[in-house]
Every structure is written in C-alpha cells, then in structure tokens.
LUMGU-890389 format. One line per field, with one value per residue (C-alpha): z, y, x; residue in three letters. Coordinates in Angstrom, 1 decimal. Each point is the difference from the previous one (the first is absolute). Layout:
% LUMGU-890389
w c(Z ...)
v c(Y ...)
u c(X ...)
type c(Ala ...)
***
This chain:
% LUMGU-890389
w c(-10.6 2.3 3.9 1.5 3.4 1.5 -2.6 1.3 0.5 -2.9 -1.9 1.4 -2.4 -2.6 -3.5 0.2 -1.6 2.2 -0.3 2.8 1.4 1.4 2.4 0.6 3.0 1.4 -2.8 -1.2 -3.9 -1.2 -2.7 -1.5 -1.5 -0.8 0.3 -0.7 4.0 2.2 2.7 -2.4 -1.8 3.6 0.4 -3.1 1.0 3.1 -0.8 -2.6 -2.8 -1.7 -1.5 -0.8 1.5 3.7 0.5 -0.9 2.4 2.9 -0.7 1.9 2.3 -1.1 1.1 -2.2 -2.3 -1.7 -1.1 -3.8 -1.5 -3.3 -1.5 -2.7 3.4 1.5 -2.0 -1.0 3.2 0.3 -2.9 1.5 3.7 -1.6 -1.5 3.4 1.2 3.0 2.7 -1.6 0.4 3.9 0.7 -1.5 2.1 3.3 -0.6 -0.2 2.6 2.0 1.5 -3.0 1.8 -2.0 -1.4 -0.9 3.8 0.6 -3.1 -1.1)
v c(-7.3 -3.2 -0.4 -3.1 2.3 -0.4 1.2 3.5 1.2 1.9 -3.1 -1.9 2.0 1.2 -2.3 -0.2 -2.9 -2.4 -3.7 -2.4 -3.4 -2.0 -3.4 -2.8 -0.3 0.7 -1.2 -1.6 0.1 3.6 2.4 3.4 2.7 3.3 2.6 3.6 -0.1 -2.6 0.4 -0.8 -2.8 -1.9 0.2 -1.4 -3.2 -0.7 0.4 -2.6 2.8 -0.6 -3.5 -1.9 -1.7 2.4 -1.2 -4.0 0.4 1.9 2.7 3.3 1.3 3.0 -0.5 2.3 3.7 2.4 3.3 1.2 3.1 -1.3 -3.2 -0.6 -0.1 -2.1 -2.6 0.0 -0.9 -2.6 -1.6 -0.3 -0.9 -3.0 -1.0 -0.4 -3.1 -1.0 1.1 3.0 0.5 -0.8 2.2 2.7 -0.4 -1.0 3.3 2.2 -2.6 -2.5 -1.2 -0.7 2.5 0.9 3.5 0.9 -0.3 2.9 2.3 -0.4)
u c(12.2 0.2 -0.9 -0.2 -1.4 -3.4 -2.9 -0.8 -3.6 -0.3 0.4 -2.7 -2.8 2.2 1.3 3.2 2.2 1.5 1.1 -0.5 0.5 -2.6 0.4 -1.8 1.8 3.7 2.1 -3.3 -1.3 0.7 -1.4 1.6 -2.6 0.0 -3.1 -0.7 -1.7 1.4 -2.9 -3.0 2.2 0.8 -3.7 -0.7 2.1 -1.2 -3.7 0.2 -0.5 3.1 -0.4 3.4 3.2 -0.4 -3.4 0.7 2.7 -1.0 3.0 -1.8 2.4 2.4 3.4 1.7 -0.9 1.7 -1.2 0.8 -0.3 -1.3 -1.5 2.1 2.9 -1.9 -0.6 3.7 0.5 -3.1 2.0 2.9 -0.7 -1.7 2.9 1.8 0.8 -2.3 3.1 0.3 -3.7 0.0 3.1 -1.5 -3.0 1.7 2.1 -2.9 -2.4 2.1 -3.2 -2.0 -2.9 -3.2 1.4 -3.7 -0.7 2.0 -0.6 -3.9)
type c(Unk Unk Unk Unk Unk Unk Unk Unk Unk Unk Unk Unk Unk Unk Unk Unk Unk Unk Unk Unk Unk Unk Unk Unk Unk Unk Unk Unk Unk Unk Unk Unk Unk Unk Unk Unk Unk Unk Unk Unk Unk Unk Unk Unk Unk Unk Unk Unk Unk Unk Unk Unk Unk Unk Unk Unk Unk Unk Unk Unk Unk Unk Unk Unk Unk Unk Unk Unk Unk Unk Unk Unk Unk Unk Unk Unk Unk Unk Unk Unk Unk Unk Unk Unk Unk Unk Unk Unk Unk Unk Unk Unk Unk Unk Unk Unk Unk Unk Unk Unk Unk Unk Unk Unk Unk Unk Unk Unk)
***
C-alpha cells in the first residue's frame, strides 16, 4: 500500500517502511532512501549521524515520502525511483509538494 499523503501521527513513533526524497534545495542535489522509521532516519541526516553522499552535500530537507506496508515494497520502489530520470524525479515531487516545503516541518 502507497500514499504519497501527509505522514500521520501514528507514524512519527512507529517503524514503518517508507521511501523518501531529500533536497539540497528546490530542484537542488537530491537523494532517494528508504527506512523502516522515517522520523528517526531524517534525524539521523540532519544531525550529521548518517555519514555519506547527504552529509557532503548538504541534502536535509524532505520534500517528498511515501508510506509502504512492507520493506521488501519499499525498496522495490527505492530501486526504481532511482532509476527515474531527474524530471521524472521533480514531477513526482512537485505533484505531491509544488513548493519544495520541508515535509518534516509539518509531520515530526
């Protein structure tokens, strides 16, 4: 099961899988993940836990989520999204956040 809506409550403390799509910036340097708990994971990134390509780049704000009901799902879905040609990538997130706002700000 797939939403693209905002990350209820209930979420915030409970694993669930979810891919997601962080920004430098609008239409900035991007990076696609996937986590069994999207809260704890953004935190990770943006406290400099999570060593790699988000923290050489600066890539902390989540402009796009999606909610899985399993992993394996999920990272199907990692797999492919980073496939996507760089449009496809920004439509996706423009059709779900045409503003490019911090979706953390609104669900954490």
């Amino acid at each position: 099961m797939q939403s693209t809506a905002k990350l209820p409550d209930r979420f915030i403390s409970m694993k669930q899988p979810a891919v997601y799509i962080l920004a430098s910036k609008r239409n900035g340097t991007l990076y696609i993940g996937v986590t069994s708990n999207l809260a704890s994971r953004i935190e990770g990134h943006r406290s400099g836990a999570v060593d790699g390509f988000t923290k050489k780049y600066g890539v902390e704000t989540l402009v796009y989520f999606e909610m899985h009901s399993d992993m394996y799902e999920a990272i199907q879905r990692e797999k492919r999204l980073k496939k996507w040609n760089r449009a496809w990538k920004i439509r996706l997130i423009e059709e779900m956040n045409p503003t490019w706002a911090d979706l953390s700000d609104q669900t954490f």
